[in-house]
Each structure stands twice: as structure tokens, then as C-alpha cells.
N, C-alpha and C positions, 0 to 999 in steps of 0.2 A: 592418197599416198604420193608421195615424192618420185621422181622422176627415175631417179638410177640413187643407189648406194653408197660407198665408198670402196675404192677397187680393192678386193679383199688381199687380205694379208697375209703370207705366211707364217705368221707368227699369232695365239691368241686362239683364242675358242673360238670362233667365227667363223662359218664356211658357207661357201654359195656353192649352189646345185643345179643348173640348169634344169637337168634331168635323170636320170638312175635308167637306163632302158635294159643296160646290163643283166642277166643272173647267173652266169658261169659263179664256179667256185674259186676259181682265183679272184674273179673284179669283186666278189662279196669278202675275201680274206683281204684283199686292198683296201674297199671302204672300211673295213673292221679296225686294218694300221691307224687307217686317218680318222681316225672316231677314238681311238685308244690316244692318238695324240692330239688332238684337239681338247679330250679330255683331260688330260696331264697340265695341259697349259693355263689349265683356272682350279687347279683341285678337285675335277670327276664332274663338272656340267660345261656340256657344249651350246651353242643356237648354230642350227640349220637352216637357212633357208630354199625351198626350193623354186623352180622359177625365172633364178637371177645369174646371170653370167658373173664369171670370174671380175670383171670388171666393174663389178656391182651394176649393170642395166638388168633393169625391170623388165622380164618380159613375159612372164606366164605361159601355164601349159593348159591343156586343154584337160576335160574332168577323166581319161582314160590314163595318159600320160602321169598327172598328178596320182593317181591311187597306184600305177605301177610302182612309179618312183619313191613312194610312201611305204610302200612292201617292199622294197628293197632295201630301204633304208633301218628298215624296224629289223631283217633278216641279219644286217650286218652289226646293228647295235646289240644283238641278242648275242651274236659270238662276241661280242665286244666285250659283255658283261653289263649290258647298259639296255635300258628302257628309253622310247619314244614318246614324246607327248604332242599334241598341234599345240600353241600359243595362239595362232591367230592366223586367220586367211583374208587373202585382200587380192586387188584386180592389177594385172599389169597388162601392159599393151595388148597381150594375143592371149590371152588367159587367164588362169588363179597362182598367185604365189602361196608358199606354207611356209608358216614361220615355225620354227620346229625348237622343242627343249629337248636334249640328248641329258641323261644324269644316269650315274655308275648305281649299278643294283644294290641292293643291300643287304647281300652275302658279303661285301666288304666293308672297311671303314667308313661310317658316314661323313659328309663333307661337313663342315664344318665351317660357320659363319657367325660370328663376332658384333653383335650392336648393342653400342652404350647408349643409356637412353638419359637424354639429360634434358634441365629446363628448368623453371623457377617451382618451388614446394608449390603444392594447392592447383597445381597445372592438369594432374590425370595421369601422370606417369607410369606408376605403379597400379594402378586401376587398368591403363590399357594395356599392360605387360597382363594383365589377371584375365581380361576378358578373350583377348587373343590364345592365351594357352586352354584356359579350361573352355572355351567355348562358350559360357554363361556370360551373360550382360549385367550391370550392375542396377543396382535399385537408385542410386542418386545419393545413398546414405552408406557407403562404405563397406559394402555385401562383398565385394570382390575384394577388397582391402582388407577384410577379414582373414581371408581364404589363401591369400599370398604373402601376405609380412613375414617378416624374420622374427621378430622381435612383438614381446604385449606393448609396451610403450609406443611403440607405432603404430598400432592399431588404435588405441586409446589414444594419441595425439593426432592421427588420420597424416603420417609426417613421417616418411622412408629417411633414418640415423644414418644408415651403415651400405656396404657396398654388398647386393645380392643377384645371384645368380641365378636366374630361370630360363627352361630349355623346353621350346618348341621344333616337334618333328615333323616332315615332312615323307610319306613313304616315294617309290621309284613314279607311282603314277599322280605324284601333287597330291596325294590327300594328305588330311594331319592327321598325326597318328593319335594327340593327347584326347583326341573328340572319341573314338570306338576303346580308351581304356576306361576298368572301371575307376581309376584314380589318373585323372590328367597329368597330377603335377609328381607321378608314380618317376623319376628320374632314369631308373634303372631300362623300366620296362618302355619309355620314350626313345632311350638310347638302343636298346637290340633291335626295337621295329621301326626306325627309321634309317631313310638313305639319306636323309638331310638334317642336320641339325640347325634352328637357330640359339644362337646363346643370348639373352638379354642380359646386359649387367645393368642392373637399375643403383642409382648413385642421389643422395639427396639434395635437395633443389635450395634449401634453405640457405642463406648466406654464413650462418656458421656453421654446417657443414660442408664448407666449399673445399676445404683441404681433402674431406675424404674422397670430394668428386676427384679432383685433381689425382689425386693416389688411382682409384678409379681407372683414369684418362690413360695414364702413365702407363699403368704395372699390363694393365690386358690387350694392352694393340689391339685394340678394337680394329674392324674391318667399315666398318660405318656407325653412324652419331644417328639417334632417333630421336630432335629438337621436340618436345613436345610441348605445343602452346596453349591457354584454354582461348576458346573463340570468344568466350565472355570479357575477357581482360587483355588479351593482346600481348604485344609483346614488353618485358619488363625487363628491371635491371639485369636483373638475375639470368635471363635469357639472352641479352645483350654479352652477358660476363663469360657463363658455357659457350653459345656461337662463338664467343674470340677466341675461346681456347682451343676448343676443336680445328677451328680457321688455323691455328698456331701450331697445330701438330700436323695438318693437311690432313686430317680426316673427313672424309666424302660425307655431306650430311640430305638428311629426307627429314623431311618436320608433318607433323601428326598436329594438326586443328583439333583441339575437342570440344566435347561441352556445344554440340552445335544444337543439341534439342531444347538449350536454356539462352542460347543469342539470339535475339531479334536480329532478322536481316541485317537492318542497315549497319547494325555496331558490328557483327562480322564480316561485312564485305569491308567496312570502315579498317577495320583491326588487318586482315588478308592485305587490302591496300598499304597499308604504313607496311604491314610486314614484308610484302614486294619492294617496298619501295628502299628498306634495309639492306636487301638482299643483293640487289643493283648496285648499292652505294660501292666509292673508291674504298678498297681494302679489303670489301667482302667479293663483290665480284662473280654474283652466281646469275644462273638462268632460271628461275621460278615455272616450272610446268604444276599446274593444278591438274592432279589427274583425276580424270572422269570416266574414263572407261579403257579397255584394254588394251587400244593402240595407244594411248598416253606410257600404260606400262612396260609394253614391249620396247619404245624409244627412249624412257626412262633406265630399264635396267642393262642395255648394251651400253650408255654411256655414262654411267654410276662413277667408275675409276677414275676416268679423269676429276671430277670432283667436282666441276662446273656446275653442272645440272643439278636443280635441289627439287626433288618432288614433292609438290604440295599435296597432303591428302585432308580431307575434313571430315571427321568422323564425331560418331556419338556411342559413347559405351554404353548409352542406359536404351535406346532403340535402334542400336545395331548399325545405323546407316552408315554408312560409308564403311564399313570392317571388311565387307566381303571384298572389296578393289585391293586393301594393308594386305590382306595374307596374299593373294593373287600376286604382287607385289614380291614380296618376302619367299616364294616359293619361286620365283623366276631370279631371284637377287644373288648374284654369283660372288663366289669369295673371292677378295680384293689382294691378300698380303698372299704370296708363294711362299711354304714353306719346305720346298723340297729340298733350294739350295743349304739349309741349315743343318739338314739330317746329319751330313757327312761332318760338321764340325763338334769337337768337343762337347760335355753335354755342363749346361747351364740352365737354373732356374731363381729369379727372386722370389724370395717368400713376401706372401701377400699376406696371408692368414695365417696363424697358431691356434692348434686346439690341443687342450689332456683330454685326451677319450677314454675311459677306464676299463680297465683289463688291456689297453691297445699301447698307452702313454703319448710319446708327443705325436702330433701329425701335424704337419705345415701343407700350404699350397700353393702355386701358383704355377704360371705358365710357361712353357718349359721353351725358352727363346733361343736353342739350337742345341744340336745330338741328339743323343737316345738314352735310356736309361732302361733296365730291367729289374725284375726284385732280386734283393740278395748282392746285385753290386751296391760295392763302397765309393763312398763318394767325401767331399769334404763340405762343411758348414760353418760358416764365419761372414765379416769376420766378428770380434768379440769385442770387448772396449779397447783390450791390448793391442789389436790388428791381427790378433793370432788364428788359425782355423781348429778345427777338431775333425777327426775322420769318424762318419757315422756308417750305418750301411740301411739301404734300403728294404727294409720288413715287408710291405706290403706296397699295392698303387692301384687308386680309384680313380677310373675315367670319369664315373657319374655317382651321386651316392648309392652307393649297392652295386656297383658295377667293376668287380675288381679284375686286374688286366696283369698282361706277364711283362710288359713293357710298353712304355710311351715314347714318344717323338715330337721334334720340333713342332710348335702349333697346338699342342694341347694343353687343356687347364685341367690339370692332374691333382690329384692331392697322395702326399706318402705319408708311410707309419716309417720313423725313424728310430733307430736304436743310440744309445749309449750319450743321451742328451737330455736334461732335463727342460722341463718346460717353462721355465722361470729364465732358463740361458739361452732362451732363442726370442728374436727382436724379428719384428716387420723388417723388410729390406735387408735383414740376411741371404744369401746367397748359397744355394749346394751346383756346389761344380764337379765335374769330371775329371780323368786323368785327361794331363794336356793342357789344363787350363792354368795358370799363374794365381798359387795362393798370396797376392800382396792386395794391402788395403792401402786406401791415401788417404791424407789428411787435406793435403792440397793439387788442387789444377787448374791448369788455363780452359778458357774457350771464349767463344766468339756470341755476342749478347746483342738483341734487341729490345729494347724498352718498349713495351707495351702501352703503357701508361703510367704517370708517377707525376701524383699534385703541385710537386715543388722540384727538388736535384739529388742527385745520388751522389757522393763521396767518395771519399776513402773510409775505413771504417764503418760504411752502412754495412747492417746486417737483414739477412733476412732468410725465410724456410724454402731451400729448395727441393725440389720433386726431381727424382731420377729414377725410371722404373717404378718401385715400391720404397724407395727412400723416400725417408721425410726426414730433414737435416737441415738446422741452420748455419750460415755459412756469413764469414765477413770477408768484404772486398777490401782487400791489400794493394791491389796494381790497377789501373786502367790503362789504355790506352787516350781516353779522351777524360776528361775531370772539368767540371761535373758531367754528370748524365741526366738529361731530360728524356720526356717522352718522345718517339722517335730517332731516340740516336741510337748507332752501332758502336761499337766497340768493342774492341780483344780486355779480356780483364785475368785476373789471377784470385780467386778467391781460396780461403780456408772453412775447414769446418770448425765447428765451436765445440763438439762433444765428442762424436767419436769417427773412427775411420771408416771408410765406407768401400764398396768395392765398385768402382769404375770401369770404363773404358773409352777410349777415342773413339769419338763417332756418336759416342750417346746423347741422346736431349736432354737441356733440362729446361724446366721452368723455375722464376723462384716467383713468391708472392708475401707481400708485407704489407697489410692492409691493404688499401685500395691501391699500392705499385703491384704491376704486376710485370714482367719480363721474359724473355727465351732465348734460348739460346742452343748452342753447341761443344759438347767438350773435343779439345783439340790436344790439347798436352796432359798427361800426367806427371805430376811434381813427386819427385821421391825424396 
């Protein structure tokens, strides 16, 4: 282990602990504050370590000292509302350090953590979202691909169309919860008995489903990217094309190896090689850790946000190796996006999905990117082709399927039952907003654009589909500031849409993509 730490922070889940020798009732109501705020600072998980001076030096306690301060620390977590766990112990100067997980019980809301899992079709994607929830390993012939698809045709094509959502739990002491259900992928019953949720949105790999990844990338703020490569094949266009785009949104990525019981050594260490050697390259710029055992993951997951660090894992769904380090992993992996500061603002969701549910009528979904909403409040939805809105009201609201709730908040993937709308008059990338928010749609606005990539020049008058949230619109370039556009230029530009008005706002991303151009950017102006 390393010499001294970094001097700890006031700010951030992180706390160094010398010692705990204390047990009055006030110093156990004070550690309880700072365990209640350490947890508020990452969404309900902290790391303790004990051991380590304020200054981050390593210096260890002796095996009496350690179990005092361990009992202490588990007394104050308990008033806190919070469970203890060890991560890891290791030696400092004059004794044992403990690396400690602190995570909020699950009498409250569970925490809640966001990863899209992207990479070229035929990679293991879907297969290793299958083997991680239900706990079963697959046969090499699509046993677990059976058992998770959305859709028959994707089973029968062995080939994820559409964008789907599966959710692994976590309880207060690390175990998972879908392994002791009699149905793993039971949604409802994952959701009441976990303290942790992970969300996977699994997104198809094939290049002409690369729109719906993009929609995918866009609409659910993902909290981290799960690149998944097979070890037999390495890396491909197609993983080259997801990595840039994730690189392009600053989403934190960890890449999952599969297929390691069907590579011969040498073509996977071969394949791992080139893939380091990507990951190094100018533009991508990451630190490749292959993690092998626990202190890979404890280092891995305090330094996840910045985004640097990409953890390497190598696994096999069909004998199991390497799964047990992924979840170990994923059960220490702390949520990245805050969505406390959103609560207090107006409430806003784009719709991602439309379903007719019979007897129920329309239900939309998606992610609700600041306020709150309850059932039975009115809300508006638009806009329409006109730009107009329509006021609907909120019927019902499912956290999980089967799981219906009296109100949501920023941070959640909700779905509602709406009223006084037919389902034929609601579009992906519609919007229901709150009181307070500005019912106007645009046709046109500026922002600020980098070319990704583009074989020839861009114009005046190019067109092409861009992604904003869950929009998907095409839009032609009117103004630039630079003419033409290659790949790597900037520039401020002024585009329109070609169909219909959409609903915006300064600040938001977008991407566009037209054939192999691909671009990003930022909106700056709306045009009225």
C-alpha cells in the first residue's frame, strides 16, 4: 500500500479516522452528523477509513484499538440509519488500517445507480446483464438471452433492437438481493428488498441500431458506461464509435472482457494490449487498471468520477470467472450525478417511451431531470407539431413495474398513467412539465459545436439527426461561424429543425450524426 493518502476533504463521501476511542452519547450523536453528511454527499454511501490521519498518513492501529473504533463506528451508523461493512484491511506504519463502506438502510429510498452498457452486437452484452442479475451462467448458446430479452425477435436473432432496462439489488450488508428471490428479474420485489439499486440500460451494438443507442446515451444520464468487449475479437468499429461517444458526453467508463473461456491466451492478452494501447491514445486519455483482486477495486471505485481511471475486468459468463471481482465492483460503485440540487426546481421529464395499457390508456416514461411530481397533479405535455401543449394530470406512477409510488423526484426513471391524451398524440421526446416551467417549443437555435468526425466538409444547408435528451430531429445548418466545417473544427452555428418544434433549453447537449459525421456540441441561444 502507498505511503499517505490524499489530505482529506471536507467536501465528498470520504472520511479518515484515526481512531474512535470515544463512547459518550454526544461524540456517538456527532459521529452520526458526520456519517448523515458524508452520506448526503454521494446519494446514501460513504468510505471510512480507519487508521489514517486527517492528512491522509497511513499509520495504523493496533488489533484492540481497531475493534474499539469499529464498534463505534457501527453504533453511530446504526443512529445514522446506516449499515457497516469492512472492504478491505491492509498494514500501515504501526498497525491495521480498515477500509470501511458506510450505505443508508433500506427502510429508505434506495440509492440508485445508472449504467449503460454499450459495445459492438455479438460482444456479451446482454448475456452479461443476464448472468449478473439472475445469478445463472450461460450455456455458450443463448440460455441467458432467452431469459432477459425484450422482445422474440431478439432472441431468435441473438441481437438486443431496443433500449431495455434491468435492475440489480444490492441489500444494506452487500449481498444481492435477485439471488435469495424466487424470480430474480421479479422488479417489484428487487425494488422493496434492496438498499442499492443498479439500473442497467442495455442499448443495441449493431450499427443500424446506433440511433437508438444514442437516444439510449442521451435521454437516461447514465452515471457510468459498461464498454463491453469480447476477448475473442477485440476491439471494433463499433466499440471505437460507443467509446467516442461516451468520451463525448464525459461519461466515466469500466469495460467488461468476455468470452475469456473461448480466447486462447495469446489473442487475448494481444486484443487487452491494443485495447490499453487505445485507451492511452491523445483524445481518449484514460489509466487502464486490470482488476484482480480487491485492492484493484477499493482504488478503482474512490476514483471512478473523475473519469480517468477505466477498470479493466475479464470475465466469462459461461464459467463464471472473473463475475465474482464485476459485482464486488458494482456493490462498492458510488453514484456519480447529485440530484438533490434538482428537487427544488420545477418539475420536468422527457418521454422516452409510450405504451396503450388496456383498461389503463396512455403511459409514457422517462426520467424525471428536476422537481417532483405526485399522482393526481396536473401537469402539461407537448409540444405537438403546432408547438402547442395540452394539460393532462397524473393517474398513477411506477417506480419499478409493480411498484406504484405517491410521488417521484429528480433522479428517477418513473413511468405515469396520463389522462385526457390519446396515444397516437404522444411522440418520443415530448416533454410533461410543471407549474413554473415555460410552455414554448423552438424551431430554431444557436450553440457551440465540435466535429467529431466528418469524411469530407460541412456547409451551409447540410442536414442531419440530432439527439437532445430523447429527441430525435433533423435539423439544417443556416449560420456558422466558420464554413466549411471539417473534422476537428469548433464553431458557433445557428441550426433549424426540418419537422417539428421541439422543446429546449440553454445548456443542453446535443449530438447530431449523419452517416459516418458525427458531432457535439452545446445549446447557447434559443431563437424565437
Amino acid at each position: 500500500m502507498k505511503e499517505s493518502f490524499p489530505k482529506e476533504s471536507e467536501d465528498g463521501n470520504i472520511e479518515y479516522k484515526l481512531k474512535i476511542a470515544q463512547t459518550t452519547k454526544d461524540r456517538l450523536e456527532e459521529l452520526a452528523s458526520q456519517i448523515r453528511y458524508r452520506l448526503a454527499e454521494k446519494g446514501g454511501e460513504a468510505f471510512y477509513i480507519l487508521g489514517v490521519s486527517d492528512d491522509g498518513e497511513i499509520i495504523g492501529l493496533n488489533d484492540e484499538e481497531i475493534n474499539i473504533s469499529l464498534e463505534n463506528i457501527r453504533k453511530a451508523a446504526e443512529i445514522a440509519g446506516a449499515k457497516v461493512n469492512i472492504i478491505r484491511e491492509a498494514q500501515g506504519k504501526k498497525g491495521k488500517i480498515l477500509e470501511l463502506l458506510i450505505r443508508r438502510s433500506k427502510d429508505q429510498l434506495p440509492i440508485q445507480i445508472s449504467i449503460i452498457t454499450i459495445g459492438q452486437a455479438d460482444h456479451g452484452k446482454t448475456t452479461t446483464i443476464g448472468t449478473l442479475i439472475t445469478g445463472e451462467l450461460d450455456d455458450g448458446d443463448g440460455l441467458i438471452m432467452e431469459k432477459i430479452a425484450r422482445y422474440k425477435h431478439e432472441v431468435l436473432m441473438r441481437r438486443t433492437s431496443s433500449v431495455t432496462e434491468r435492475i440489480m439489488g444490492f441489500d444494506e450488508n452487500g449481498n444481492i438481493v435477485n439471488y435469495v428471490l424466487p424470480c430474480p428479474l421479479d422488479e417489484a420485489q428487487v425494488y422493496l428488498n434492496s438498499s442499492k439499486l443498479i439500473s442497467f440500460i442495455d442499448v443495441g451494438g449493431h450499427e443500424k441500431y446506433l440511433k437508438t443507442a444514442i437516444r439510449g446515451l442521451l435521454s437516461h444520464n447514465p452515471d457510468y458506461a459498461m464498454l463491453i468487449i469480447a476477448g475473442n475479437t477485440g476491439v471494433s468499429t463499433m466499440t471505437k464509435e460507443h467509446l467516442g461517444i461516451a468520451l463525448s458526453l464525459k461519461i466515466p467508463i469500466f469495460i467488461v472482457i468476455t468470452k475469456k473461456d473461448i480466447t486462447p491466451n495469446e489473442i487475448l492478452y494481444k486484443n487487452i494490449e491494443n485495447l490499453i494501447t487505445l485507451l492511452k491514445s491523445p483524445g481518449v486519455n484514460k489509466i487502464p487498471i486490470i482488476i484482480r483482486n480487491i485492492d484493484d477495486i477499493a482504488i478503482s471505485v474512490r476514483n471512478m468520477k473523475g473519469g480517468r481511471i477505466t477498470p479493466i475486468f475479464i470475465i466469462s459468463n459461461k464459467s463464471g470467472e472473473g463475475l465474482d471481482l464485476l459485482r464486488k465492483f458494482l456493490n462498492l460503485l458510488p453514484p456519480r450525478l447529485k440530484w438533490e440540487k434538482e428537487v427544488s426546481k420545477p418539475f420536468l421529464t422527457y418521454i422516452d417511451e409510450k405504451f396503450n395499457v388496456p383498461g389503463v390508456g396512455s403511459v409514457v416514461s422517462g426520467l424525471i431531470l428536476q422537481g417532483w411530481i405526485k399522482v393526481n397533479d396536473k401537469v402539461w405535455i407537448g409540444p405537438f407539431k403546432d408547438g402547442s401543449f395540452k394539460e393532462t394530470r397524473i393517474k398513477s406512477i411506477h417506480a419499478k413495474k409493480g411498484v406504484y409510488v405517491d410521488k417521484a423526484q429528480a433522479g428517477s426513471s418513473v413511468t405515469f398513467a396520463i389522462t385526457d391524451i390519446s396515444y397516437d398524440e404522444i411522440e418520443k421526446g415530448m416533454v410533461l412539465l410543471g407549474q413554473g416551467m415555460p410552455l414554448k417549443a423552438y424551431r430554431e437555435f444557436e450553440g457551440e459545436v465540435f466535429i467529431l468526425h466528418h469524411p469530407t466538409t460541412i456547409r451551409l444547408g447540410y442536414e442531419a439527426v440530432f439527439h437532445i435528451h430523447s429527441i430525435r430531429e433533423t435539423c439544417k445548418l443556416i449560420w456558422s461561424s466558420k464554413i466549411p466545417l471539417r473534422t476537428g473544427d469548433r464553431a458557433k452555428i445557428r441550426v433549424r429543425t426540418r419537422f417539428h418544434p421541439i422543446y429546449i433549453r440553454e445548456g443542453d447537449r446535443f449530438l447530431f450524426r449523419e452517416g459516418r459525421a458525427r458531432g457535439i456540441g452545446i445549446i447557447t441561444k434559443l431563437i424565437t
